[in-house]
C-alpha atoms as one frame of an Amber mdcrd trajectory, in Angstrom:
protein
   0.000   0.000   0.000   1.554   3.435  -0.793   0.483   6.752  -0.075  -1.865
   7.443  -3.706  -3.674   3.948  -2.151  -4.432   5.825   1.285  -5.924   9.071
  -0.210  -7.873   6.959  -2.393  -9.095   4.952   1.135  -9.567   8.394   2.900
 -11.043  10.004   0.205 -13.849   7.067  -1.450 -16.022   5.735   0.577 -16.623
   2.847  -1.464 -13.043   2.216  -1.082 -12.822   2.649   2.536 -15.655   0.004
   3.169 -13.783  -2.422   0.774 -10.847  -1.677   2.948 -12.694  -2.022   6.241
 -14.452  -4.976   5.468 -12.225  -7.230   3.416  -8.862  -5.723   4.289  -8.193
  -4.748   0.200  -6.499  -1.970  -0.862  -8.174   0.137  -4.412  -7.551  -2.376
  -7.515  -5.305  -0.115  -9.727  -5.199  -0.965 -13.770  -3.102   0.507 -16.802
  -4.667   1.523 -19.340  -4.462   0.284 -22.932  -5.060  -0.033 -26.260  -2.898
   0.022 -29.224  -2.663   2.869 -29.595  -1.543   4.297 -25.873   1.004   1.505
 -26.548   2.689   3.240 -30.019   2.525   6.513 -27.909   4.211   5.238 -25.063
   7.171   3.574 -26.960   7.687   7.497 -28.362   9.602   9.201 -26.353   8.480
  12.540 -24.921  10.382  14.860 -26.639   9.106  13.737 -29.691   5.764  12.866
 -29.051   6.027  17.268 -28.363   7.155  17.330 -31.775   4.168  16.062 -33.188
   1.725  18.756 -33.690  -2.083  18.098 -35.019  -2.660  14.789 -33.656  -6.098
  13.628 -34.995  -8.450  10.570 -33.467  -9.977   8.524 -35.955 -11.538   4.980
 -36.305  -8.383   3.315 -38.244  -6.392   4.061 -34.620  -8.932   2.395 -32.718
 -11.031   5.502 -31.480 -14.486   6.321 -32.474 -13.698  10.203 -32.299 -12.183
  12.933 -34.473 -10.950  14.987 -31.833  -7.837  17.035 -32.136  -4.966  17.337
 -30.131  -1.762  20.172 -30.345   1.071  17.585 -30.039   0.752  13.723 -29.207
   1.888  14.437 -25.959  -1.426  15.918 -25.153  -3.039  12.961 -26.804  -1.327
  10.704 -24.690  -2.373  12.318 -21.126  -6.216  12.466 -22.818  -6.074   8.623
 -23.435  -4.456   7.950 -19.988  -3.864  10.641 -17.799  -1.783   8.343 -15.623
   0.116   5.337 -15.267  -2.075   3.235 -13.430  -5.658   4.502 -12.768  -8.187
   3.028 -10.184 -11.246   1.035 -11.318 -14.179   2.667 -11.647 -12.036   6.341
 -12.933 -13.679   8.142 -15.621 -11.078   9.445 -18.122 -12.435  11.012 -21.331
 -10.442   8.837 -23.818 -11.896   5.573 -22.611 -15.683   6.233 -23.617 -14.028
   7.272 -27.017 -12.056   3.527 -27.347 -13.230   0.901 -29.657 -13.121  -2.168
 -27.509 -12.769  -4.504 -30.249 -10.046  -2.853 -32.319  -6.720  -5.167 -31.690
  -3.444  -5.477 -33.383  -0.405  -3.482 -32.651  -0.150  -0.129 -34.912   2.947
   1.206 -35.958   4.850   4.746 -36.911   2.976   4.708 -40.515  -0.648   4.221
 -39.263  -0.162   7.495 -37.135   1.757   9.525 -39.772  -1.713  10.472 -41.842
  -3.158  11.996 -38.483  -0.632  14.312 -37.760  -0.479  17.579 -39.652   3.338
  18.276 -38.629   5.268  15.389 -38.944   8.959  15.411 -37.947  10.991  14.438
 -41.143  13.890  13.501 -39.454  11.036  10.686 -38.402  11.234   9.045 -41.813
  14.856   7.599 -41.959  15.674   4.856 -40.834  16.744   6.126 -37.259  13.745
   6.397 -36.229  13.197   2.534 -35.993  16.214   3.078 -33.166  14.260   6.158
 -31.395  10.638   4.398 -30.979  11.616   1.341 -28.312
């Protein structure tokens, strides 16, 4: 138990009954989906590079919202790490449930209006983990 687990105790009183009566601390989750995964292999600095991120179906979101950089779009689809169950975040109403497979550099690339060039050699197979 850390100290995010005891605010959530003090602070919910669902979670405080669960606590009392059972002894279990707030079940914490990641969030996911293929794409938060791409986004989260980018690292920051050039997720900020990417400017007029756009949501659409073919990423796995049933929105066309626009973001300024990815970096943005990234704390929209999960604002944290780990999230408790039963959180609302905005990007998770927005998810297609059933979209799977992994995307890669070259499905995001038509959604974002300023693309890094330096992003098409062949480094940047070496920057994106």
């Amino acid at each position: 138990m850390n100290s995010r687990d005891l605010h959530r105790i003090a602070t919910d009183p669902q979670a405080y009954l669960r606590f009392r009566t059972t002894g279990e601390t707030p079940r914490r989750h990641r969030a996911q989906s293929p794409l938060i995964d791409l986004l989260r292999q980018i690292p920051p600095y050039v997720r900020a590079r990417m400017r007029g991120v756009q949501l659409d179906p073919s990423l796995g979101y049933r929105s066309a919202a626009r973001f300024h950089t990815a970096e943005q779009l990234l704390r929209w689809l999960a604002p944290e790490e780990e999230m408790y169950e039963g959180d609302f975040w905005p990007g998770e109403s927005h998810r297609d449930r059933r979209f799977r497979g992994p995307l890669t550099l070259e499905d995001l690339r038509p959604f974002v209006s300023d693309w890094p060039e330096w992003l098409d050699s062949t480094e940047a197979t070496r920057i994106v983990r």
